[in-house]
PDB file with SEQRES, HELIX, SHEET and CRYST1 records, atoms N, CA, C and O in Angstrom:
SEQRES   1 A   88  UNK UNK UNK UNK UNK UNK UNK UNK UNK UNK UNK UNK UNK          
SEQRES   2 A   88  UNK UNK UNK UNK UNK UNK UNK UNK UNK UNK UNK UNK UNK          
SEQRES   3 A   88  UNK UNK UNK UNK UNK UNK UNK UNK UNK UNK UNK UNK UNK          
SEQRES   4 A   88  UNK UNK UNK UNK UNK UNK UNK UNK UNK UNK UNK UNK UNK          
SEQRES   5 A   88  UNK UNK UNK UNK UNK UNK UNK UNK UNK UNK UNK UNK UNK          
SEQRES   6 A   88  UNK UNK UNK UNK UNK UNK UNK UNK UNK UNK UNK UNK UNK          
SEQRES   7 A   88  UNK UNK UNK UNK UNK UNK UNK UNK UNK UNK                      
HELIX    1 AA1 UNK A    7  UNK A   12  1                                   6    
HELIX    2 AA2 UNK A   23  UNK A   52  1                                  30    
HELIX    3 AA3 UNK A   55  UNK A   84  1                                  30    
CRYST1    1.000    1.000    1.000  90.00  90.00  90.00 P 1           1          
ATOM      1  N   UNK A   1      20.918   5.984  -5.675  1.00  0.00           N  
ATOM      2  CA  UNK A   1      21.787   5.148  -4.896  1.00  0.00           C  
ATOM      3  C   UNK A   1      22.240   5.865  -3.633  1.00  0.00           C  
ATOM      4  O   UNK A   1      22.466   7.075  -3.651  1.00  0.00           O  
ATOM      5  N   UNK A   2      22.385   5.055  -2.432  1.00  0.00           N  
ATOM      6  CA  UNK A   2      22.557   5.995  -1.636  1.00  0.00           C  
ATOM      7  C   UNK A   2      23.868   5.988  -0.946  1.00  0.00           C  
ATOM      8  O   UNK A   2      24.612   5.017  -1.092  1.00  0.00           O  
ATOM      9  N   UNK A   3      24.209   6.995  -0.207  1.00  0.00           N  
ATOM     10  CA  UNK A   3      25.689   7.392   0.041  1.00  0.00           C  
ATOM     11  C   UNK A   3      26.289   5.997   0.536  1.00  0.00           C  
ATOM     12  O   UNK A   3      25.323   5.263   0.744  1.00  0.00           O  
ATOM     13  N   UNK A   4      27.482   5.325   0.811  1.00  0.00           N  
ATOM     14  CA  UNK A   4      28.293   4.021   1.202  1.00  0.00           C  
ATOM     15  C   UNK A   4      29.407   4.723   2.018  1.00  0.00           C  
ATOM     16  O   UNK A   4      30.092   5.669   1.630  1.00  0.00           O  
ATOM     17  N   UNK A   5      29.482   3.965   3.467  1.00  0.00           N  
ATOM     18  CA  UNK A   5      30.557   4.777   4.176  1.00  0.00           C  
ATOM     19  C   UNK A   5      31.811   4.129   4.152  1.00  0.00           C  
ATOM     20  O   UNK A   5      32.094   3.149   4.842  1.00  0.00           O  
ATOM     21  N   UNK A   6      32.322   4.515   3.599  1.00  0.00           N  
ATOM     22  CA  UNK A   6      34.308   4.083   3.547  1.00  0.00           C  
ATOM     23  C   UNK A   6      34.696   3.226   4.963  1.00  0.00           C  
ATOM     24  O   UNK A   6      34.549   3.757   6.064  1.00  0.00           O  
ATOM     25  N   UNK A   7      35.246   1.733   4.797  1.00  0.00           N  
ATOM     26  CA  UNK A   7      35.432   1.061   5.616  1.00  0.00           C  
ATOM     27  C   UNK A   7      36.362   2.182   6.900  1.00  0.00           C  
ATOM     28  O   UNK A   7      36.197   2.118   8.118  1.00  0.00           O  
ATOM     29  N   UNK A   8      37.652   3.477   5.899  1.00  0.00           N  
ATOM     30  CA  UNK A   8      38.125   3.881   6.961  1.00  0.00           C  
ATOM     31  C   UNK A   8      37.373   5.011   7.745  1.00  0.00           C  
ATOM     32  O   UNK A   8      37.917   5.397   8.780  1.00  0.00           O  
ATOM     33  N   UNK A   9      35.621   5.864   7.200  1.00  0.00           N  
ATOM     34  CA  UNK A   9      35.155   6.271   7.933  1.00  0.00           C  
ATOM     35  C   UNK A   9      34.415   5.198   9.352  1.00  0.00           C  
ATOM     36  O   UNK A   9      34.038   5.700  10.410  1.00  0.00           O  
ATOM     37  N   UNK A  10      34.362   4.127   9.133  1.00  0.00           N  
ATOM     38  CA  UNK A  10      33.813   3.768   9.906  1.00  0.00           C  
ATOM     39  C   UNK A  10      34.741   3.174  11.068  1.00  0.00           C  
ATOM     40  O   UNK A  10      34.212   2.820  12.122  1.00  0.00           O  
ATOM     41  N   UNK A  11      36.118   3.064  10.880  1.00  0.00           N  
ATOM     42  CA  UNK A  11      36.721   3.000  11.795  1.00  0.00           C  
ATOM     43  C   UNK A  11      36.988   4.385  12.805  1.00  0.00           C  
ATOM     44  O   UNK A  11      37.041   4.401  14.034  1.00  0.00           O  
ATOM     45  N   UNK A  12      37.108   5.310  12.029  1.00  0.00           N  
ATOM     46  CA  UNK A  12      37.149   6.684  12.734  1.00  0.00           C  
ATOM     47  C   UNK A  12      35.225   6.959  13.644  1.00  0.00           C  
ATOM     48  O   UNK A  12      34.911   7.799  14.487  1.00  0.00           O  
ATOM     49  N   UNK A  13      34.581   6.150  13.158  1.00  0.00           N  
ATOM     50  CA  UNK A  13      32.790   6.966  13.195  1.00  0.00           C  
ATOM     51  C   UNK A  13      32.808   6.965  14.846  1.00  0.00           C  
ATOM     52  O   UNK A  13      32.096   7.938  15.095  1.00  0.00           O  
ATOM     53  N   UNK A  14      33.245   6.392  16.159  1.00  0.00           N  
ATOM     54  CA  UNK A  14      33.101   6.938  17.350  1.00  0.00           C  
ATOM     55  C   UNK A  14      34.088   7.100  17.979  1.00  0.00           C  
ATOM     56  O   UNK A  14      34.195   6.645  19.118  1.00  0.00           O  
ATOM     57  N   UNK A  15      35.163   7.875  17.308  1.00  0.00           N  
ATOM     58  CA  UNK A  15      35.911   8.842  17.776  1.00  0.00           C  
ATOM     59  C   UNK A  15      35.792   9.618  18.633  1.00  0.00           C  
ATOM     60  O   UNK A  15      34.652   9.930  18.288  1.00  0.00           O  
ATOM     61  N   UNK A  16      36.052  10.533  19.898  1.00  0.00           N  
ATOM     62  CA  UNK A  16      35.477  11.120  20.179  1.00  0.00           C  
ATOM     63  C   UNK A  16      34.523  11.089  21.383  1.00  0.00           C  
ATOM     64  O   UNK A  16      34.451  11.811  22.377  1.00  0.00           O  
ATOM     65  N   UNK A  17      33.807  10.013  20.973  1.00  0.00           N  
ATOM     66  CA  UNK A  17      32.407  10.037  21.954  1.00  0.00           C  
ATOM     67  C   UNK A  17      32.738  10.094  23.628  1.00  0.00           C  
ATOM     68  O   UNK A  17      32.061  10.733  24.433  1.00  0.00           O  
ATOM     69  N   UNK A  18      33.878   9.317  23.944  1.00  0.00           N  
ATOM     70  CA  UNK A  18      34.017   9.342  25.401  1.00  0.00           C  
ATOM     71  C   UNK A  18      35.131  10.196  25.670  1.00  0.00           C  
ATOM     72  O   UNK A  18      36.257   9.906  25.264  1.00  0.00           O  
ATOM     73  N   UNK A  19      34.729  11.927  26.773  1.00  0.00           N  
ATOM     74  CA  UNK A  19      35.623  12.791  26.766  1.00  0.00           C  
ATOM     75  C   UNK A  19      36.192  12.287  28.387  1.00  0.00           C  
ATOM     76  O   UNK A  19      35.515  11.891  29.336  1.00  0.00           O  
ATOM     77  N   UNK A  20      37.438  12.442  28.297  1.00  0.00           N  
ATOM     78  CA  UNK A  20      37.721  12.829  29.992  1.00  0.00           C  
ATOM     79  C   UNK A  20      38.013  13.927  30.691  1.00  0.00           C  
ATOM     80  O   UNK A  20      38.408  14.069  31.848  1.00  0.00           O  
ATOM     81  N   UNK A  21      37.656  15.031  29.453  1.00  0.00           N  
ATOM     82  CA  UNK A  21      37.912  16.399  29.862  1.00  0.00           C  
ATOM     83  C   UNK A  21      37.373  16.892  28.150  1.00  0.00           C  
ATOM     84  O   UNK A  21      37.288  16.440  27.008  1.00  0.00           O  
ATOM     85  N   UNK A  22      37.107  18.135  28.957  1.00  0.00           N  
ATOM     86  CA  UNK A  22      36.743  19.187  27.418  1.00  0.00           C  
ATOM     87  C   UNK A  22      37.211  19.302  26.615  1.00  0.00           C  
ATOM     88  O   UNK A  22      38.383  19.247  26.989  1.00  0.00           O  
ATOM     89  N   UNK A  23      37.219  19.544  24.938  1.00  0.00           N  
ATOM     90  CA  UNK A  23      38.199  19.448  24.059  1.00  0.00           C  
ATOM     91  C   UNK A  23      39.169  20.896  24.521  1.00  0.00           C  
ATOM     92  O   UNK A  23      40.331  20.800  24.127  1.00  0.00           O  
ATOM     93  N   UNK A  24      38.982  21.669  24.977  1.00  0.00           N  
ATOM     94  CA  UNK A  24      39.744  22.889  25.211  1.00  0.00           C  
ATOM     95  C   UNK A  24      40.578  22.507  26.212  1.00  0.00           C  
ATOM     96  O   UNK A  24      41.679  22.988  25.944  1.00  0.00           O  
ATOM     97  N   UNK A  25      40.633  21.828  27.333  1.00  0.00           N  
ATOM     98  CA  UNK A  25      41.513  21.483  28.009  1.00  0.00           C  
ATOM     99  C   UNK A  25      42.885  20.207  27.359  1.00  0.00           C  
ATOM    100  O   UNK A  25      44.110  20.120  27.442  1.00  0.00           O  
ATOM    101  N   UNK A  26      41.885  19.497  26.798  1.00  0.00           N  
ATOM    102  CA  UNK A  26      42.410  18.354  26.146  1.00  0.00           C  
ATOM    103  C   UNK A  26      43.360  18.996  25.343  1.00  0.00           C  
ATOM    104  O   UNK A  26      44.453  18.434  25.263  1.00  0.00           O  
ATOM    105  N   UNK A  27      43.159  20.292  24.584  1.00  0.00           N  
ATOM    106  CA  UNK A  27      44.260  21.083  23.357  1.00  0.00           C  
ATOM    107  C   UNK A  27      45.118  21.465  24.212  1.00  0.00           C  
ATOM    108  O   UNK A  27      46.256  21.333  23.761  1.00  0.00           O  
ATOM    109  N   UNK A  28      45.083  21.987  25.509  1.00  0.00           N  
ATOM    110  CA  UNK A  28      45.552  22.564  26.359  1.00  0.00           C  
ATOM    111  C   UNK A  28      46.956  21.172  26.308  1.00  0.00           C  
ATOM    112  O   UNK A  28      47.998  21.114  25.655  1.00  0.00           O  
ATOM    113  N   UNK A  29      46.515  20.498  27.025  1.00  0.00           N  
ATOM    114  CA  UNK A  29      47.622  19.813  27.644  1.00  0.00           C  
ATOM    115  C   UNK A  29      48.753  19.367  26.607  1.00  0.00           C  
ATOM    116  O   UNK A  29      49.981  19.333  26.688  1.00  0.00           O  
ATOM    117  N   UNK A  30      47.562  18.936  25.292  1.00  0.00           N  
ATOM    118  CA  UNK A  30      48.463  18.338  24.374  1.00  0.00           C  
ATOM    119  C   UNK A  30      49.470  19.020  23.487  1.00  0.00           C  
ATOM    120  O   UNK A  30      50.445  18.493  22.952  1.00  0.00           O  
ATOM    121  N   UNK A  31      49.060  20.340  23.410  1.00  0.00           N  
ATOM    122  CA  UNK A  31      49.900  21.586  23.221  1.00  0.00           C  
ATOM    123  C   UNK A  31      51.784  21.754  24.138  1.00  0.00           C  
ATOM    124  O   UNK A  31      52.980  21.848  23.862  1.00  0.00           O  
ATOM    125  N   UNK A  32      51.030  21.705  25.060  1.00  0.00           N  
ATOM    126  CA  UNK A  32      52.003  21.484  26.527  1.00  0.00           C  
ATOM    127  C   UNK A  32      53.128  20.658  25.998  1.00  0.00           C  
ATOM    128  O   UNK A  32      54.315  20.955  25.863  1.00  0.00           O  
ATOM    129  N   UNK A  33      52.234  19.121  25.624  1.00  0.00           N  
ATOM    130  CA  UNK A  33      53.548  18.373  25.818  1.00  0.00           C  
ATOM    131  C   UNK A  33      53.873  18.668  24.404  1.00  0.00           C  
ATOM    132  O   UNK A  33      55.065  18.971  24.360  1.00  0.00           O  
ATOM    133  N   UNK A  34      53.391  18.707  23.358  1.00  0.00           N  
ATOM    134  CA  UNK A  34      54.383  19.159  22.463  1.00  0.00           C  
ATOM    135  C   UNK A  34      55.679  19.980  22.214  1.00  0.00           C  
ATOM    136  O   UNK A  34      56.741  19.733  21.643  1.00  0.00           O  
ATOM    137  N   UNK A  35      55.079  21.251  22.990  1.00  0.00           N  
ATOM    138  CA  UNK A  35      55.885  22.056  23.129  1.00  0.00           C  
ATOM    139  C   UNK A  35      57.595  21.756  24.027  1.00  0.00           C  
ATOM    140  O   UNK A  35      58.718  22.096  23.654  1.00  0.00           O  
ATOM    141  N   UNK A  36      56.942  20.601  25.960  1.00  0.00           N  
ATOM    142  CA  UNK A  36      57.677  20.435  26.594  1.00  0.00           C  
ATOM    143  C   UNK A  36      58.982  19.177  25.621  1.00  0.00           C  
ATOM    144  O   UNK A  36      60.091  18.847  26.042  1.00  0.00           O  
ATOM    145  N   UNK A  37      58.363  18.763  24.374  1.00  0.00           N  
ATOM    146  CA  UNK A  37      59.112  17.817  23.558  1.00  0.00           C  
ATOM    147  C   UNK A  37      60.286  18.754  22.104  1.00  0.00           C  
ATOM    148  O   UNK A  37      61.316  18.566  21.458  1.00  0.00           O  
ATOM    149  N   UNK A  38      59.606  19.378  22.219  1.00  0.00           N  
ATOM    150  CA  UNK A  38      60.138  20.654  21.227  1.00  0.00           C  
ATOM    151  C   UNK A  38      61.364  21.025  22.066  1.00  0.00           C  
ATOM    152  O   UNK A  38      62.506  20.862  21.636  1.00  0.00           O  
ATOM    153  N   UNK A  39      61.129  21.465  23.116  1.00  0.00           N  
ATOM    154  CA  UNK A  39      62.171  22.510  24.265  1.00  0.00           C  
ATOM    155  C   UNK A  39      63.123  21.098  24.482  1.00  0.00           C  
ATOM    156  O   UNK A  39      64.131  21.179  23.780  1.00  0.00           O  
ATOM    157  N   UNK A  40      63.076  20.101  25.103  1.00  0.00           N  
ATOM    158  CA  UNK A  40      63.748  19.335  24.925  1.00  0.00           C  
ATOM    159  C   UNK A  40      64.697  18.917  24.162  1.00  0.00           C  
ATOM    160  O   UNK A  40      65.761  18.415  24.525  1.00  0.00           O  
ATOM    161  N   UNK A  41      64.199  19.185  22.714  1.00  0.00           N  
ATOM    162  CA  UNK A  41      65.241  18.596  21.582  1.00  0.00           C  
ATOM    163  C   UNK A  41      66.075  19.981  21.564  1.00  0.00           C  
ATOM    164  O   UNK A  41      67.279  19.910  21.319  1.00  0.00           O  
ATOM    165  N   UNK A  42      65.443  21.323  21.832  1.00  0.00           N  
ATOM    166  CA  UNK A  42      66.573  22.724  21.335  1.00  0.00           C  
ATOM    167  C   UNK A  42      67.840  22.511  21.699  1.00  0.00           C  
ATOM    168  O   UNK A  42      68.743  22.608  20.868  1.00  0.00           O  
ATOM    169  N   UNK A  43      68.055  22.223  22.870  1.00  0.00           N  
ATOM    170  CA  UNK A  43      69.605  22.115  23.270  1.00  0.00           C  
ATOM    171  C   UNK A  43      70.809  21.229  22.050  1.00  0.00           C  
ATOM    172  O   UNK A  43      71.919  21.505  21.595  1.00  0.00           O  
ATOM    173  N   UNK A  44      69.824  20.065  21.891  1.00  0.00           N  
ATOM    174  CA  UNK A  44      70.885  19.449  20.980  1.00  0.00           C  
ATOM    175  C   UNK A  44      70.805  20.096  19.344  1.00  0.00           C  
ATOM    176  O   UNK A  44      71.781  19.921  18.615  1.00  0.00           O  
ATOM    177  N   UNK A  45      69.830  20.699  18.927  1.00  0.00           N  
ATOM    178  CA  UNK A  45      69.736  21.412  17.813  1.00  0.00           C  
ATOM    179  C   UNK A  45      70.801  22.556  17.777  1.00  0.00           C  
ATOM    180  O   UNK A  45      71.480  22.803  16.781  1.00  0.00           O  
ATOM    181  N   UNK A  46      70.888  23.319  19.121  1.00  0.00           N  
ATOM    182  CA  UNK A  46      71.916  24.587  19.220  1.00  0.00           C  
ATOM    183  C   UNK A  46      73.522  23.692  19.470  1.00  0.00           C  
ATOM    184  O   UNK A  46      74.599  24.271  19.330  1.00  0.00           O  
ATOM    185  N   UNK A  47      73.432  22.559  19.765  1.00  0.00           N  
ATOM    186  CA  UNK A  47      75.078  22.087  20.120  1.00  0.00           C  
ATOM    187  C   UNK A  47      75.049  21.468  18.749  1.00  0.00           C  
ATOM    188  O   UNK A  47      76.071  21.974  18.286  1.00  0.00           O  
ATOM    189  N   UNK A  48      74.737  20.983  18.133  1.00  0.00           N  
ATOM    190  CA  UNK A  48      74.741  20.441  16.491  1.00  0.00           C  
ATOM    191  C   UNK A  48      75.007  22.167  15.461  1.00  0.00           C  
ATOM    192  O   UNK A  48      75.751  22.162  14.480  1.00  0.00           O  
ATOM    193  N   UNK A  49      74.565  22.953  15.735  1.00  0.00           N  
ATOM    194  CA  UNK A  49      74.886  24.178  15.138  1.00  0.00           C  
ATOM    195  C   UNK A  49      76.308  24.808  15.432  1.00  0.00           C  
ATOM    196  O   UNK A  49      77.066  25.370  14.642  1.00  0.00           O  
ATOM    197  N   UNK A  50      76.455  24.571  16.717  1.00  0.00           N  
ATOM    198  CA  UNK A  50      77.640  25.145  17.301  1.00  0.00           C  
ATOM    199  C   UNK A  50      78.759  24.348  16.843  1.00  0.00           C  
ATOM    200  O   UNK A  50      79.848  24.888  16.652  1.00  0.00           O  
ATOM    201  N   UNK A  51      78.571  23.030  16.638  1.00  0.00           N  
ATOM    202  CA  UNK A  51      79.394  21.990  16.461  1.00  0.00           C  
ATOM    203  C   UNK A  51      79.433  22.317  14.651  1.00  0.00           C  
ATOM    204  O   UNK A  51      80.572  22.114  14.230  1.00  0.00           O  
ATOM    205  N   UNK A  52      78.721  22.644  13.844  1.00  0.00           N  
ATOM    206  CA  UNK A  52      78.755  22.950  12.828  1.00  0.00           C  
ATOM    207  C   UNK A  52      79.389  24.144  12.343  1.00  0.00           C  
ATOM    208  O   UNK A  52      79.807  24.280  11.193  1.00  0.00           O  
ATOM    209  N   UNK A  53      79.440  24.880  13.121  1.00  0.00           N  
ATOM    210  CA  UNK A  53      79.795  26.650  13.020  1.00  0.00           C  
ATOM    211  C   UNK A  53      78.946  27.130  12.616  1.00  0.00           C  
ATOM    212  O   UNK A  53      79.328  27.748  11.621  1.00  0.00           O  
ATOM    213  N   UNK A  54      77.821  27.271  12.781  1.00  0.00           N  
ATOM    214  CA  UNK A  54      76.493  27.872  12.117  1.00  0.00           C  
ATOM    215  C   UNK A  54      75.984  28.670  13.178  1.00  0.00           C  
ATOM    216  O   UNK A  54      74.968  28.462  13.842  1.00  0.00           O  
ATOM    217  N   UNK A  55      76.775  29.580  13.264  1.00  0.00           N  
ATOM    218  CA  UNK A  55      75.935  30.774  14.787  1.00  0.00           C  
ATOM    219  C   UNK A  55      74.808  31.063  14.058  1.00  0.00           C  
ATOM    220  O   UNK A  55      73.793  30.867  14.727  1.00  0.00           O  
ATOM    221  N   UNK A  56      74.555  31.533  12.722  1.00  0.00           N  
ATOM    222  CA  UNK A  56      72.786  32.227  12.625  1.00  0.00           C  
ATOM    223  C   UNK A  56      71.905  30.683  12.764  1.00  0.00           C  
ATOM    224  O   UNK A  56      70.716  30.725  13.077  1.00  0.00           O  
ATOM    225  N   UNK A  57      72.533  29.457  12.528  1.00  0.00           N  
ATOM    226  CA  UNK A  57      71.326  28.564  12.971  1.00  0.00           C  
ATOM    227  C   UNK A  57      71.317  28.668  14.415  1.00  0.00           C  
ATOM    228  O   UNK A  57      70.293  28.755  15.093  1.00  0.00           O  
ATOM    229  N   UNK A  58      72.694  28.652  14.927  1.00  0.00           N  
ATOM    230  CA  UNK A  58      72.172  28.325  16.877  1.00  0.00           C  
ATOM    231  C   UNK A  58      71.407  29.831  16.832  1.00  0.00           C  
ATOM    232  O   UNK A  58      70.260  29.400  16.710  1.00  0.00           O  
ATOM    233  N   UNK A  59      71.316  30.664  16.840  1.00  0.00           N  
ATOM    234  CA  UNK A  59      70.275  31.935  17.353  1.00  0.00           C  
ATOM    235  C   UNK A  59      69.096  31.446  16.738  1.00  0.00           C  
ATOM    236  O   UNK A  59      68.136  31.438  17.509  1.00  0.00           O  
ATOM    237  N   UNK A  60      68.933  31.158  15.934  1.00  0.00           N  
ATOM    238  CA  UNK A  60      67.549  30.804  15.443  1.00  0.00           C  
ATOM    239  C   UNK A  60      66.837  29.864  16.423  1.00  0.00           C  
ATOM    240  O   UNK A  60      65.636  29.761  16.676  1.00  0.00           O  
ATOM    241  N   UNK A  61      68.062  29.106  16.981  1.00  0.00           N  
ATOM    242  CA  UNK A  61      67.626  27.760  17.576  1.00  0.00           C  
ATOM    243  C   UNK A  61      67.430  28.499  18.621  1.00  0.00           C  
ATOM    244  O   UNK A  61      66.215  28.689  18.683  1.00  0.00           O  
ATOM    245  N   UNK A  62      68.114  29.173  19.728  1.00  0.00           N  
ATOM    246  CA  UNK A  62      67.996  29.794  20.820  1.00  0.00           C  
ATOM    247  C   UNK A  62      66.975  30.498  20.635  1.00  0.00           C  
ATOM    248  O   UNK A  62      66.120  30.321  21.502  1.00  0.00           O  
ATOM    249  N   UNK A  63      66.600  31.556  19.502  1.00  0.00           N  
ATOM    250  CA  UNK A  63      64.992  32.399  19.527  1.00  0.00           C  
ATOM    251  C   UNK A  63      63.874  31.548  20.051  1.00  0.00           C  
ATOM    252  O   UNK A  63      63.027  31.792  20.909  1.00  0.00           O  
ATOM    253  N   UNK A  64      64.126  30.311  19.193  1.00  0.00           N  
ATOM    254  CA  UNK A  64      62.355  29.416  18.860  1.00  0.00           C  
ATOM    255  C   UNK A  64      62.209  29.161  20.524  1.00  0.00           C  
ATOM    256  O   UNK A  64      61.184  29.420  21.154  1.00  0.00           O  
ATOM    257  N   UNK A  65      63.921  28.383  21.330  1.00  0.00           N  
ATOM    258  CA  UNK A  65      63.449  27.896  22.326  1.00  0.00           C  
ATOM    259  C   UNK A  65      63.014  28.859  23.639  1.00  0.00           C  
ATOM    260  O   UNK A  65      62.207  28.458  24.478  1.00  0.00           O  
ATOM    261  N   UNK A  66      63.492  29.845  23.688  1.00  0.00           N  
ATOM    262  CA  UNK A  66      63.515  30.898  24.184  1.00  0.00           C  
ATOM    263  C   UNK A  66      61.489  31.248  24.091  1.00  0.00           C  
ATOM    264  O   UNK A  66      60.888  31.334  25.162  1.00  0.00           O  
ATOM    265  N   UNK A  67      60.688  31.406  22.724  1.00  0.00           N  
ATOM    266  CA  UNK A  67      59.964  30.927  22.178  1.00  0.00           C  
ATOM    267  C   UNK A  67      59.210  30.459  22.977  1.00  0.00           C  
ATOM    268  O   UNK A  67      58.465  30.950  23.825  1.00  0.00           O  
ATOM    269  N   UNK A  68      59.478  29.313  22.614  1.00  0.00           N  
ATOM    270  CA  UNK A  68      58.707  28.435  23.533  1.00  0.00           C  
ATOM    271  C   UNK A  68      59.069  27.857  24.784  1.00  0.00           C  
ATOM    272  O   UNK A  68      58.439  26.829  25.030  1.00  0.00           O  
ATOM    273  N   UNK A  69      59.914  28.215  25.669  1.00  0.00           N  
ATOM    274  CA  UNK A  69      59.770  28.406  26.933  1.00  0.00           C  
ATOM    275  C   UNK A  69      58.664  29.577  27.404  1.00  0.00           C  
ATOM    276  O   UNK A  69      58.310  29.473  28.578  1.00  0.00           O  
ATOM    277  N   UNK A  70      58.129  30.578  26.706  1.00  0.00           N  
ATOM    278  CA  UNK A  70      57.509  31.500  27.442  1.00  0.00           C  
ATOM    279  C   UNK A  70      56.622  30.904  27.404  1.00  0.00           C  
ATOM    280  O   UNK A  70      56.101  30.642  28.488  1.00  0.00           O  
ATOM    281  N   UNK A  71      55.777  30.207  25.741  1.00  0.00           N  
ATOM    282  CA  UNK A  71      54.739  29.674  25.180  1.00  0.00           C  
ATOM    283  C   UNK A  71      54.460  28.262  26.642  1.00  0.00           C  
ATOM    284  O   UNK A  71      53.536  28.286  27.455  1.00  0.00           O  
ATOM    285  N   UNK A  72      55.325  27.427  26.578  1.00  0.00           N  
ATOM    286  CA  UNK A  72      54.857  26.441  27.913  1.00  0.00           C  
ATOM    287  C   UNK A  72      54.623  27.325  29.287  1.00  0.00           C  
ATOM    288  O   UNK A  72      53.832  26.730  30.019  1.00  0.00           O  
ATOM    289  N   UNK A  73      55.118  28.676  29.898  1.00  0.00           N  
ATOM    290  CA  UNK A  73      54.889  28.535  30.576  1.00  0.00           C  
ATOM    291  C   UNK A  73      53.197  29.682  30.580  1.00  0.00           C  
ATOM    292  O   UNK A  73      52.622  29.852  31.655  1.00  0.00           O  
ATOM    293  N   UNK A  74      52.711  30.246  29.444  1.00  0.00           N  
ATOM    294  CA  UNK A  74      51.668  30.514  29.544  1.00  0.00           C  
ATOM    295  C   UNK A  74      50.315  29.400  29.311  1.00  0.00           C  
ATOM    296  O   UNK A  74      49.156  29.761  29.518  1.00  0.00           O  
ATOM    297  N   UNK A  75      50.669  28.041  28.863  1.00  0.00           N  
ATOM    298  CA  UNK A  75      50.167  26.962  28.726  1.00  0.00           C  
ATOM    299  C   UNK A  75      50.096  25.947  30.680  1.00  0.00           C  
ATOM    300  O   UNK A  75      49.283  25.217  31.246  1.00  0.00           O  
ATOM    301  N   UNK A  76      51.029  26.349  30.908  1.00  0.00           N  
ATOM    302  CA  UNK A  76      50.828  25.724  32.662  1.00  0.00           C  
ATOM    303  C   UNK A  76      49.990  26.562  33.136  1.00  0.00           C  
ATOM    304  O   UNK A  76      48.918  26.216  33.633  1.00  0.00           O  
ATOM    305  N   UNK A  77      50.422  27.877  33.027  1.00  0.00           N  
ATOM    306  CA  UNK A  77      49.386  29.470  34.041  1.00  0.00           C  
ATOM    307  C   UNK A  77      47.827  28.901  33.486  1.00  0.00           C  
ATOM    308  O   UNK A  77      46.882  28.843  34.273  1.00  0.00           O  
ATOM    309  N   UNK A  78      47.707  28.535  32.183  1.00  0.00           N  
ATOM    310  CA  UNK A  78      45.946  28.227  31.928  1.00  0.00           C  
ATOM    311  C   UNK A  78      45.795  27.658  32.357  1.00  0.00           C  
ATOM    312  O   UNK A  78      44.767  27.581  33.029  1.00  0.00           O  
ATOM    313  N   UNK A  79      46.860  26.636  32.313  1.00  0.00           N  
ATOM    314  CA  UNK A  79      46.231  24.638  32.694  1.00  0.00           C  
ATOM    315  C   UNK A  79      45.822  25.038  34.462  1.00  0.00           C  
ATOM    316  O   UNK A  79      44.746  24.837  35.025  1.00  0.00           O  
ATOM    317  N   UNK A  80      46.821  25.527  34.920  1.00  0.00           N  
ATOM    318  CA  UNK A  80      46.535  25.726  36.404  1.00  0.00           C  
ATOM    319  C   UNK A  80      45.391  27.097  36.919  1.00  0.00           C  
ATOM    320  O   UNK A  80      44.870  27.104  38.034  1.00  0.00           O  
ATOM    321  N   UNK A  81      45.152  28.204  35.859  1.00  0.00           N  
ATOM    322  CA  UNK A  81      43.756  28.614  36.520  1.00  0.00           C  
ATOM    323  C   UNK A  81      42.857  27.670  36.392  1.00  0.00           C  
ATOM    324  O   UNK A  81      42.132  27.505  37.373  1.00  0.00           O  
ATOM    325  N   UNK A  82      42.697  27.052  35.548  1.00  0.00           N  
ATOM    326  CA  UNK A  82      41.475  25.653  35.168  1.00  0.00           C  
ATOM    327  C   UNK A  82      41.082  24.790  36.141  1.00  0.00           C  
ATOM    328  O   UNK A  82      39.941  24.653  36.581  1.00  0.00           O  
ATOM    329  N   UNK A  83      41.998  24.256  36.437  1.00  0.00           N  
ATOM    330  CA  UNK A  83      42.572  23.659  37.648  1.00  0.00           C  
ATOM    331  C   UNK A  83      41.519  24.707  39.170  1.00  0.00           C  
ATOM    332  O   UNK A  83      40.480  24.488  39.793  1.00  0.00           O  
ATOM    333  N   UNK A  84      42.299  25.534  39.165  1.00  0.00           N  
ATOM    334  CA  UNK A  84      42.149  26.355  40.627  1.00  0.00           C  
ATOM    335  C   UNK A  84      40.553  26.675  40.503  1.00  0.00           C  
ATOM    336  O   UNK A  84      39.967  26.754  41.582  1.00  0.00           O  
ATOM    337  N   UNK A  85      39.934  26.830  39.559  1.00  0.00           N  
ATOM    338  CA  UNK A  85      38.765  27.389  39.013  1.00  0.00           C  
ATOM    339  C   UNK A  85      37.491  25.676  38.860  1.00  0.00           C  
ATOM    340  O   UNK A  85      36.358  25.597  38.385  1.00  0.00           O  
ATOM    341  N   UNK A  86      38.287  24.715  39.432  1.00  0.00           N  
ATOM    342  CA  UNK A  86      37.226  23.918  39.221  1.00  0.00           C  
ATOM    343  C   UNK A  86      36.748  23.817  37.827  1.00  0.00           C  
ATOM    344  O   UNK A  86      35.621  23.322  37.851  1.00  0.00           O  
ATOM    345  N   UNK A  87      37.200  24.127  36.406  1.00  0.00           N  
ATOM    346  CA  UNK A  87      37.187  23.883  34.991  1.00  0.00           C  
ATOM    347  C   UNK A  87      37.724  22.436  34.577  1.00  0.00           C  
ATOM    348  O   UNK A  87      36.876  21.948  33.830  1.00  0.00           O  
ATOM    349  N   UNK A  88      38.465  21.822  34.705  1.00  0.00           N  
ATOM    350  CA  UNK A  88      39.352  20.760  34.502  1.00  0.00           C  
ATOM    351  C   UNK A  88      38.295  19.820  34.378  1.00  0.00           C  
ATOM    352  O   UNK A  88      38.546  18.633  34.173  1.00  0.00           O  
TER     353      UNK A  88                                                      
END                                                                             
């Protein structure tokens, strides 16, 4: 008998096929905005701590964002050699 493809593989089966950029750039960006959505929420995570009295959560909270402020901005420096380099 031979293999039967799962109605939900076949919704997934051309996934993919049309790129508008390389998957490495594509991780690139989407990384980015994750991150630029992450950094966003820290502030209210550290005033919800503060508002709690929980100084070891706000430092925790301040490490990650701290964190990932460096993390986005070594994610722009790629996105933009890519960019400058005709890669994109």
């Amino acid at each position: 008998m031979g293999k039967t493809m799962l109605e939900s593989e076949k919704s997934e089966l051309h996934l993919g096929e049309t790129k508008g950029i390389r998957n490495h750039d594509h991780d690139l960006i989407h990384e980015l905005s994750i991150r630029l959505d992450s950094i966003w929420r820290y502030d209210q995570y550290i005033a919800n701590a503060e508002g709690e009295n929980a100084p070891n959560v706000k430092t925790l909270w301040e490490d990650i964002k701290a964190q990932d402020v460096r993390i986005v901005e070594r994610l722009k420096e790629s996105i933009r050699e890519h960019v400058r380099n005709d890669c994109f």
